[in-house]
C-alpha positions, 0 to 999 in steps of 0.5 A, a space after each residue: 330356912 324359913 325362921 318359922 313354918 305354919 303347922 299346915 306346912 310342917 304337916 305337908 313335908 310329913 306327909 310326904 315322907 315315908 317312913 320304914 316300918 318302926 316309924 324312922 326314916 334315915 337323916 343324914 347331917 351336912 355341914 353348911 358350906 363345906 358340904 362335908 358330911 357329917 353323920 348319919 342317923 334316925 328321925 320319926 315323925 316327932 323329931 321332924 317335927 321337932 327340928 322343924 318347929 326348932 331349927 334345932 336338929 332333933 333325932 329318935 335315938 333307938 339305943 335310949 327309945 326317946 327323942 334325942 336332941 343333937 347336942 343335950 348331953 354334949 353340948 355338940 349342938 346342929 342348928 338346922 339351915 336346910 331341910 329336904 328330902 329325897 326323890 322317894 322320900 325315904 331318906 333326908 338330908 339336914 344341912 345344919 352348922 354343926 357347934 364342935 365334933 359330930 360324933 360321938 368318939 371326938 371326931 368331926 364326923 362319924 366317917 374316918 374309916 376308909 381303906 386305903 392301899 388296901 387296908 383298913 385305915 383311920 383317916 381321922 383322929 379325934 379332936 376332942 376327948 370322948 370323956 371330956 364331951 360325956 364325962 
């Protein structure tokens, strides 16, 4: 990723990015490297911006109705390496180095439900307390 970007070029990926009808549009995180996929979650025009203004990866949190910087509270932090977006610009793609657990319950990434053998499963165990990240 380019250590900064001209607000004319930030201003040009907005542009091209189309966001639903409460002004999100769906960020999916990847880790760098593994391309293990992380988490799923909602920017509006202000967390693009953001994110890439920061490379700090910067989300609209619709339960708190503000700006939702990965990591504020937690210390779970996404520094972002690469910002693209899909053929109808509907959705993006955030390839970042994720610092510590993704998600919210202590896992890696928020995708350790799975069925297995025809059965509902948890494939992933937390590494982390929920508790100790929160308090």
């Amino acid at each position: 990723m380019t250590p900064s970007l001209t607000a004319k070029t930030v201003d040009a990926v907005i542009s091209s990015l189309v966001f639903n009808a409460d002004g999100l549009i769906p960020a999916i995180a990847q880790q760098d490297g593994s391309g293990e996929i992380l988490m799923m979650a909602w920017m509006n025009e202000d967390a693009v911006r953001e994110t890439l203004d920061t490379h700090r990866v910067c989300y609209w949190s619709r339960s708190r109705g503000r700006l939702w910087r990965k990591g504020e509270t937690s210390g779970q932090t996404q520094k972002l390496v690469d910002f693209r977006w899909d053929c109808d610009g509907d959705t993006v793609l955030l390839v970042v180095d994720q610092v510590g657990v993704a998600c919210h319950t202590g896992r890696r990434n928020c995708f350790f439900n799975a069925i297995r053998d025809g059965q509902v499963t948890t494939i992933a165990e937390p590494e982390i307390n929920p508790e100790d990240i929160y308090g």
